[in-house]
C-alpha positions in Angstrom: -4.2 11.1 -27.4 -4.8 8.9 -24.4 -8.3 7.2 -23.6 -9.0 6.3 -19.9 -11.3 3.7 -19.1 -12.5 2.5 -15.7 -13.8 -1.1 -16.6 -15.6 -1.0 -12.8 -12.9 -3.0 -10.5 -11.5 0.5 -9.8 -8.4 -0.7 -12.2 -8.3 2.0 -15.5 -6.9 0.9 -18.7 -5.5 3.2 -21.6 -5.0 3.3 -24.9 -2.4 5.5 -26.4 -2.7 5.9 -30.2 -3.0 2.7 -32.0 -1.6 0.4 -29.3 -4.8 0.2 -27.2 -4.2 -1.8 -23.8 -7.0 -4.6 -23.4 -10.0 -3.7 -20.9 -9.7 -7.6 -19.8 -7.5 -8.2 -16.8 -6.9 -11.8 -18.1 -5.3 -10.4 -21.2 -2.1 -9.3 -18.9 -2.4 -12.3 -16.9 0.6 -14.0 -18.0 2.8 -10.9 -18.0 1.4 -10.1 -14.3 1.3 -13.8 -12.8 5.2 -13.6 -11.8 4.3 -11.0 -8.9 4.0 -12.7 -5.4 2.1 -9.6 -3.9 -1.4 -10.0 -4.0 -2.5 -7.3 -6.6 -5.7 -6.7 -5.2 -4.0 -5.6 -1.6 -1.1 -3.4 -3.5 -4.5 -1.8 -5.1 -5.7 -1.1 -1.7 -2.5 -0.1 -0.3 -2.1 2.6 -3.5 -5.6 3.5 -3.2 -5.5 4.3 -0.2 -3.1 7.7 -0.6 -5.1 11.0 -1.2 -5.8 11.8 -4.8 -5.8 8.5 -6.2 -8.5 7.0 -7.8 -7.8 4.9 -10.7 -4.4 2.6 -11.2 -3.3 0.9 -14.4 -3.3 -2.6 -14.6 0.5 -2.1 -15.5 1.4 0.5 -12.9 0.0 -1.6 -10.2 2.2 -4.9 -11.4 5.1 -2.6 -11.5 4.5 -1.7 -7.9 4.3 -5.1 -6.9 7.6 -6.7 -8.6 9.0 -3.4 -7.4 8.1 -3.8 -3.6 9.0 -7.3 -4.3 12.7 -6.5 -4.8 12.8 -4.5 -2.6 12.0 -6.9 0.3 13.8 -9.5 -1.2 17.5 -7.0 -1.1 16.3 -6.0 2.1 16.5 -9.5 3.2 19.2 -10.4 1.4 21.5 -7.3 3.2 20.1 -8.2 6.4 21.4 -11.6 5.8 25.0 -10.3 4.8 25.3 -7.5 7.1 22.9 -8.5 9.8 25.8 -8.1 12.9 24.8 -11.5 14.3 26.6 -13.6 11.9 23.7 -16.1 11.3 23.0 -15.7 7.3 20.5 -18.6 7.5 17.9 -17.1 10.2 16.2 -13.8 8.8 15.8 -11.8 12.5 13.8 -8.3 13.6 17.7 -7.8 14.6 19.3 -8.4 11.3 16.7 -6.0 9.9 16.7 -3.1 12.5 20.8 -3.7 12.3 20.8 -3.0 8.8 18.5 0.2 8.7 20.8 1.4 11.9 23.7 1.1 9.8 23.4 1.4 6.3 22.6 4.3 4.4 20.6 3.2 1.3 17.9 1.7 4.6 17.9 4.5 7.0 15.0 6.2 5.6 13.3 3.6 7.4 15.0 4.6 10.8 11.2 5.2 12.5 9.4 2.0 11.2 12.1 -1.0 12.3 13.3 1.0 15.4 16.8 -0.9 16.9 15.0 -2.8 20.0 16.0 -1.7 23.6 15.0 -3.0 26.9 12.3 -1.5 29.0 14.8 -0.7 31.4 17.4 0.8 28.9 14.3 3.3 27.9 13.8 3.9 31.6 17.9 5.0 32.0 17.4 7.3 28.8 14.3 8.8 29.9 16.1 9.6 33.0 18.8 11.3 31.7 16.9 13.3 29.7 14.5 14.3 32.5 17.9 15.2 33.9 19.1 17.2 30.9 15.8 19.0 30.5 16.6 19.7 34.5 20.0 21.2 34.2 18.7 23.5 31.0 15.6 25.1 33.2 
């Protein structure tokens, strides 16, 4: 049977049948000093989606390395794949590249948008002013 505890910081710990996980953050401190995220952001971040309320120290550190790695492969396709050939510069254009054209990234189609001139948006708006036009 699992015991929740909220120790105050808004962090729970559990215990889960004779392996109790310590109420002291410090305790974990060596096993969560490796993650570059600032924990106490990630919290906020998590905390921040309805229905949650309380995190495990351990979840939380998971979502950190995990977010970690994912930035880092990110980067590390954008480098490789990036369609401007410069693997030493990380770009907005290696990035929006990358979500443009590879699968595993285009769920992120609507947050790193492929940049287009002001008057490029102008043209397509026409068009489909003209489009709209034709149809009505």
């Amino acid at each position: 049977m699992a015991a929740l505890t909220d120790v105050g910081d808004g962090v729970c710990y559990y215990g889960i049948g004779s392996c109790t996980a310590s109420a002291n953050p410090d305790d974990h401190s060596e096993s969560h000093k490796s993650a570059l995220l600032p924990l106490s952001r990630v919290k906020l971040i998590m905390k921040s989606s309805p229905g949650v309320s309380c995190i495990g120290l351990d979840a939380l550190y998971v979502m950190a390395k995990s977010t970690e790695m994912f930035v880092q492969s990110m980067a590390q396709h954008s480098l490789l794949e990036g369609g401007n050939g410069d693997v030493e510069n990380l770009s907005y254009r290696n990035l929006a590249h990358l979500v443009q054209h590879n699968k595993s990234f285009q769920f992120l189609a609507d947050v790193v948008p492929r940049k287009i001139l002001a008057s490029e948006y102008m043209e397509m708006m026409e068009q489909e002013k003209r489009m709209l036009d034709e149809e009505g």
